[in-house]
N, C-alpha and C positions, 0 to 999 in steps of 0.2 A: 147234184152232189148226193152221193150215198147219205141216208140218215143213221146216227148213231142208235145201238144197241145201251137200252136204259132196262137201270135194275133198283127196286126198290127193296130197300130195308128198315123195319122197324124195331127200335129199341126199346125199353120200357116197362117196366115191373108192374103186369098186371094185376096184381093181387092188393084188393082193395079189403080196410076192416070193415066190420058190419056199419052201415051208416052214412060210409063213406061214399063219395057222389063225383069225386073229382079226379077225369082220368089222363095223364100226361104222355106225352112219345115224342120221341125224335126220329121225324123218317127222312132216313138218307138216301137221298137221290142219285144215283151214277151213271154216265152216261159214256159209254165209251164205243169208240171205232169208228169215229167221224173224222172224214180223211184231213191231212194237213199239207201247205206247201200250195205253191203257188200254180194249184190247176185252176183253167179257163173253166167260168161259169158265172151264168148268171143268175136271177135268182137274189142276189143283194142288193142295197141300195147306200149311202153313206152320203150326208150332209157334213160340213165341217165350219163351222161358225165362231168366226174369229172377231173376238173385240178391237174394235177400231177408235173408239173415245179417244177422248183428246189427252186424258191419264197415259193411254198406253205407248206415248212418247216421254215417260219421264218411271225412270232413267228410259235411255232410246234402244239400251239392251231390248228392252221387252217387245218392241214392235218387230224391232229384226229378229232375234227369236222367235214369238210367232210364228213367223213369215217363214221362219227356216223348221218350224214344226209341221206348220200343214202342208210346204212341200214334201216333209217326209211320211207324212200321213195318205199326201197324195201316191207318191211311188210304191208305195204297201198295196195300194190298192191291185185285186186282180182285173184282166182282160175280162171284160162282159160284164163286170159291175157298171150299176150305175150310179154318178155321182157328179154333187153339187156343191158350192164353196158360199159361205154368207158372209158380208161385214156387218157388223152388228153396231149401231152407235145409238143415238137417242131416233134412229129408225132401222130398216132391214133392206140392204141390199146384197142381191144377187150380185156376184163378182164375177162366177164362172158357172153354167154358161151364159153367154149374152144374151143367148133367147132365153123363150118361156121354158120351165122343165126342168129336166134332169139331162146327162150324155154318159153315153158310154166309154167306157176308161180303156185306152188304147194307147198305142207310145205315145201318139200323136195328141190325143185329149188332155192327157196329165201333162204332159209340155205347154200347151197353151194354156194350163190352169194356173202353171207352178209360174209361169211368164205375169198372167193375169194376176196372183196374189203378189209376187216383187213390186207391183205397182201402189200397193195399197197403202193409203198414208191415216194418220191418226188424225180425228177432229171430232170434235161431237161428244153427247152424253150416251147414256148407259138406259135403253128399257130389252130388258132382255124377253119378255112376253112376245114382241115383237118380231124378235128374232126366230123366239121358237115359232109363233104364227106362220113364217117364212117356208121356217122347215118342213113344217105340216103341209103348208100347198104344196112346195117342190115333192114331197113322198105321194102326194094324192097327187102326182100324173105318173108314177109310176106303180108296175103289178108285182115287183120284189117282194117277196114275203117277211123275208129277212130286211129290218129296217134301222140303221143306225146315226147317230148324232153325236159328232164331239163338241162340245162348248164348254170356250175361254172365256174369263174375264177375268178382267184386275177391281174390278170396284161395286159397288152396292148398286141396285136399281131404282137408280133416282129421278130416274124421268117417266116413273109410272106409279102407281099406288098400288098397296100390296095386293089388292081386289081385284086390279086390271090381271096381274100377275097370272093369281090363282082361278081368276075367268078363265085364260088363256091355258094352263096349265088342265082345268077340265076339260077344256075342248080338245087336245092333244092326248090327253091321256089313251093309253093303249094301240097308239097310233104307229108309235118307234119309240125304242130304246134310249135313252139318253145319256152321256158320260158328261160328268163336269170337272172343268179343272181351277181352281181361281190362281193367280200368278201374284206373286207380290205376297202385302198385307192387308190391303183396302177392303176386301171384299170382305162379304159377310159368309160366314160357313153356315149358318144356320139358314141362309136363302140358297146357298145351292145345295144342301142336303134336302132343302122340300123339293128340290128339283128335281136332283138325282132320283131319291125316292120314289116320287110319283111317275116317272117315266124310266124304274127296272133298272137302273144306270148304276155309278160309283161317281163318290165324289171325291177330290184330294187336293191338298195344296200343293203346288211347285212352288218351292219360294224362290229358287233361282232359276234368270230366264235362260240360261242356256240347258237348262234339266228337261224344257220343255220338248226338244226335238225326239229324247227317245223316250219319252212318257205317250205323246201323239203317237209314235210310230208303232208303238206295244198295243196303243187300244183299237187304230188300225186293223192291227195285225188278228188280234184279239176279234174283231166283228170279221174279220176275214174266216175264220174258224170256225162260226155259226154256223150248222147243217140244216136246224129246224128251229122254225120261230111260232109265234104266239103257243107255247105251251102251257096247260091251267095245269094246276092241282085242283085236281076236285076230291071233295069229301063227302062219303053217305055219312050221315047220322041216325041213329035210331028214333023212333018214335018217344017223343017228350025230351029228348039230350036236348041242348044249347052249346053252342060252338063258344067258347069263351073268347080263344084268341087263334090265328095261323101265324105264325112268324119266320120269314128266311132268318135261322142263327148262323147261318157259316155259307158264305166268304164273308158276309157283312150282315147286319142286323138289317132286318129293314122288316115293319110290321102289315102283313095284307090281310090282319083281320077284317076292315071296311073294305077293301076293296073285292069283296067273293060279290059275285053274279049268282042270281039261283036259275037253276037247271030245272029241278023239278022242286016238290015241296020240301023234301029232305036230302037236296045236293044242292053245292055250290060249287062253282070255280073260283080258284084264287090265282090271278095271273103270274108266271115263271117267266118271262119271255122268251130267249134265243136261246137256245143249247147248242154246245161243238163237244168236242171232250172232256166234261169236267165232271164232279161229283160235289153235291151242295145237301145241306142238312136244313129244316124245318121243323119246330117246335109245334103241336098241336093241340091244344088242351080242352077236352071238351067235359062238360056239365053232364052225368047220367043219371036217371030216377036212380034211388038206393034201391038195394035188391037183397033177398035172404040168402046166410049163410050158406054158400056152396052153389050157387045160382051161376051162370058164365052165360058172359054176353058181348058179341062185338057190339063193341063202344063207337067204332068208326072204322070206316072201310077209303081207303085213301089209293086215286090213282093218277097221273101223268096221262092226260089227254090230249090233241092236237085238233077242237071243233072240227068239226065237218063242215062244208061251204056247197051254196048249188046244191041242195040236197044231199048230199054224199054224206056216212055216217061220221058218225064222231070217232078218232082212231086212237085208242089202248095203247100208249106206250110200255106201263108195266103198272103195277095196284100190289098194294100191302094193305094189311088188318092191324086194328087197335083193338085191344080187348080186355073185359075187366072179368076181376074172378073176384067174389066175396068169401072171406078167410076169416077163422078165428084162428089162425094160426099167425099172432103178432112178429114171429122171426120173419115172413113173407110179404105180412101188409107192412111193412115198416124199412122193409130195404130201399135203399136210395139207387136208383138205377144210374149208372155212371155218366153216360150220356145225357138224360134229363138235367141230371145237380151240376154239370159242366157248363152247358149252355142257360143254366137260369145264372148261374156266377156270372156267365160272362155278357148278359143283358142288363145286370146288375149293375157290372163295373160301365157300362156303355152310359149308364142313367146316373148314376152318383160322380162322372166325371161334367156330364152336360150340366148337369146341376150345382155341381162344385162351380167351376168354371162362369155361370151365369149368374151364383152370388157373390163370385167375385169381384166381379164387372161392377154388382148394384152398391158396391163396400160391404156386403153382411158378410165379416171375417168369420165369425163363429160358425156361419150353415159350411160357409167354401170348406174351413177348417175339417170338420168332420166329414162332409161327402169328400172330401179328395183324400183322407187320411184311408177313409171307408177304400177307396180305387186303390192305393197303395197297398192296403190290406188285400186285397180280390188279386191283384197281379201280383203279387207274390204268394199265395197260396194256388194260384193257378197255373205258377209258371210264364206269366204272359212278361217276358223282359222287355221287349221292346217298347208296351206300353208303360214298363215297371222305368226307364228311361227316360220317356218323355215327361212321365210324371217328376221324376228327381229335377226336370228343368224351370217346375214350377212350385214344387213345397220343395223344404228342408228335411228330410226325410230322420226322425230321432230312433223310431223301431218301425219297420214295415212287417213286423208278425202282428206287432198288434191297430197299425194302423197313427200310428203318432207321427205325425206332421206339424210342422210350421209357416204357416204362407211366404215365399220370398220374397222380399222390399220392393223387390226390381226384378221384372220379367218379362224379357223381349216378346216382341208381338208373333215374332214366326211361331217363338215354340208353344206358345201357349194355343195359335189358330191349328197350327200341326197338331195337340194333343188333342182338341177336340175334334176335327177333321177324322182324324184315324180310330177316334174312340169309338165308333159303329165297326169297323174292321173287327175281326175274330180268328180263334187259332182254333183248329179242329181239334177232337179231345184224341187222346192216344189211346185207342184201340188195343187193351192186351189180344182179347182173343173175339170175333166174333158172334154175338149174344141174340143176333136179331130174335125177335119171335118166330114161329113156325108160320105165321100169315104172311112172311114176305115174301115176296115173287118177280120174277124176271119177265121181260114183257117175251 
């Protein structure tokens, strides 16, 4: 598969006042002209791990759903992928195929899959470490570069300790990408967001089981679109800086300050995984010695790499520049660059709804009160309606200019998992004109 053409852009007002030490950017990632549709190739891999517990017969919707999901996850699949099906219960079984491995997806494969899943009945608990355990061996026989995983559940992982989990969950890491979906109410969102996130993925709720066949078939479709996988962002830093934080802010928040690798003494990588056509933005903020008036310095040099393996070098996708200039000119150190003050809003509103939301759960009306007034406040200054909606499902909304709420008496369990669930989601900021700095660059 041709690899897509990626271009990096940097945002951000480098003009620091005297003293000043702390330097911010948003570098936008794009990646385009990675082919789509359904040509033959290999080179992919796709696990599909379907919960099987004894839950996912009540209502019995959910298991035939299922069943009619990762059939249609299976038919997504292209010729020369290879691909494997898991039942997940309180252990991991292989469903498809009978031997050890992976098979290649062919009319003939995906018909004996989609046969093999119709059979699958609900019984058993819930350890999902297990599962992913599963998926892990089945990818380690195969040489796909590109490595994907969808996984369902309806309920909490209660046949393992959270320890075992996040054992399992380090031994995977960087292994394949991961998408989670939980069905129902049962399950816990704040255990498949540590999922998601540590394994590069997206999490969501379906709350209805029949939603589930074209959600499976889009993320499918979705890993089918991947050109090039394990991509790092690596960052130089200058001598004496400190890396505060790296953060993906757009399509979803997800923070890889801890997870950077170091390269040499002053790089690191921070893992991106699979790119096909898309454009994604990250937040970088790093710590610089203060420097005298009129002094310029890049602050950080940021590039889209693809390691090298077998010797072979490491390959430059595209690299942009961060850079600080010392001002006594306070009209310049003091401007808010549109792009940075968008995506701290909306990391804002991500943390003041999880926080809202989990003093509500503990009864402290007063914290829920103000963090969710605070979220009604940020999505409507920001524009963000759809999360401005989910919130009206859980306060009483008195002014959302300034943030005045009332917690509601009664509040179903979907919309309040749905509001947290999508509160890591993000809207790209609206672009009047083009501002990148002059350091950004096309690979």
């Amino acid at each position: 598969m041709t690899q897509p053409d990626f271009a990096v852009e940097v945002y951000q007002n480098e003009y620091l006042s005297s003293g000043s030490t702390e330097v911010n950017a948003i570098v936008t990632v794009t990646a385009s002209g990675a082919p789509t549709g359904p040509a033959t190739s290999g080179g992919a891999a796709e696990v599909i791990i379907i919960d099987c517990s004894g839950s996912m017969h009540v209502p019995r919707t959910k298991l035939t759903s299922a069943k009619q999901a990762t059939a249609a996850a299976i038919d997504t699949l292209r010729d020369g992928v290879e691909f494997a099906v898991v039942a997940g219960t309180d252990e991991a079984r292989r469903v498809y195929p009978y031997q050890h491995g992976m098979v290649v997806s062919s009319p003939t494969t995906r018909a004996e899959a989609k046969q093999a899943v119709a059979q699958l009945a609900a019984n058993g608990g819930t350890a999902i470490g297990k599962w992913l355990a599963l998926a892990d061996a089945l990818f380690a026989t195969s040489a796909a570069p590109m490595r994907h995983a969808i996984l369902l559940t309806d309920g909490q992982n209660m046949h393992e300790t959270p320890r075992q989990l996040a054992t399992t969950l380090q031994q995977v890491t960087g292994h394949f990408v991961c998408d989670c979906r939980g069905v129902g109410t049962d399950w816990e969102v704040k255990e498949l967001r540590t999922i998601a996130d540590t394994l590069l993925g997206t999490v969501d709720i379906v709350a209805q089981p029949e939603d589930l066949e074209a959600d499976f078939r889009a993320m499918a479709a979705g890993a089918m679109d991947k050109a090039v996988a394990d991509v790092s962002l690596r960052l130089w830093t200058p001598q004496g800086a400190t890396v505060k934080f790296v953060k993906q802010v757009e399509p979803t928040l997800v923070d890889l300050t801890a997870r950077r690798t170091d390269t040499t003494p002053r790089e690191g990588d921070y893992p991106t995984g699979s790119w096909g056509s898309e454009t994604r933005d990250y937040h970088v903020c790093v710590q610089v010695p203060a420097a005298a008036t009129g002094e310029k310095m890049m602050a950080g040099r940021v590039s889209l790499v693809v390691p090298g393996t077998g010797g072979n070098p490491d390959q430059v996708l595209g690299k942009g520049r961060i850079l600080a200039v010392w001002t006594e000119d306070t009209a310049l150190s003091t401007r808010i660059n549109r792009e940075v003050a968008h995506y701290t809003g909306q990391a804002e509103l991500a943390a003041v709804i999880q926080e809202g939301l989990e003093a509500r759960k503990s009864g402290d009306v007063e914290t829920a009160t103000a963090k969710l007034g605070r979220a009604v406040q940020l999505a409507t200054e920001t524009g963000h309606s759809d999360t401005a909606k989910l919130l009206s499902k859980v306060v009483d909304v008195e002014d959302a200019r300034t943030g005045t709420v009332r917690l509601k008496r009664k509040v179903e369990a979907v919309d309040e998992m749905t509001l947290d669930t999508r509160s890591s989601k993000t809207m790209r900021v609206r672009k009047k004109q083009p501002d990148a700095v002059p350091g950004s660059e096309e690979a």
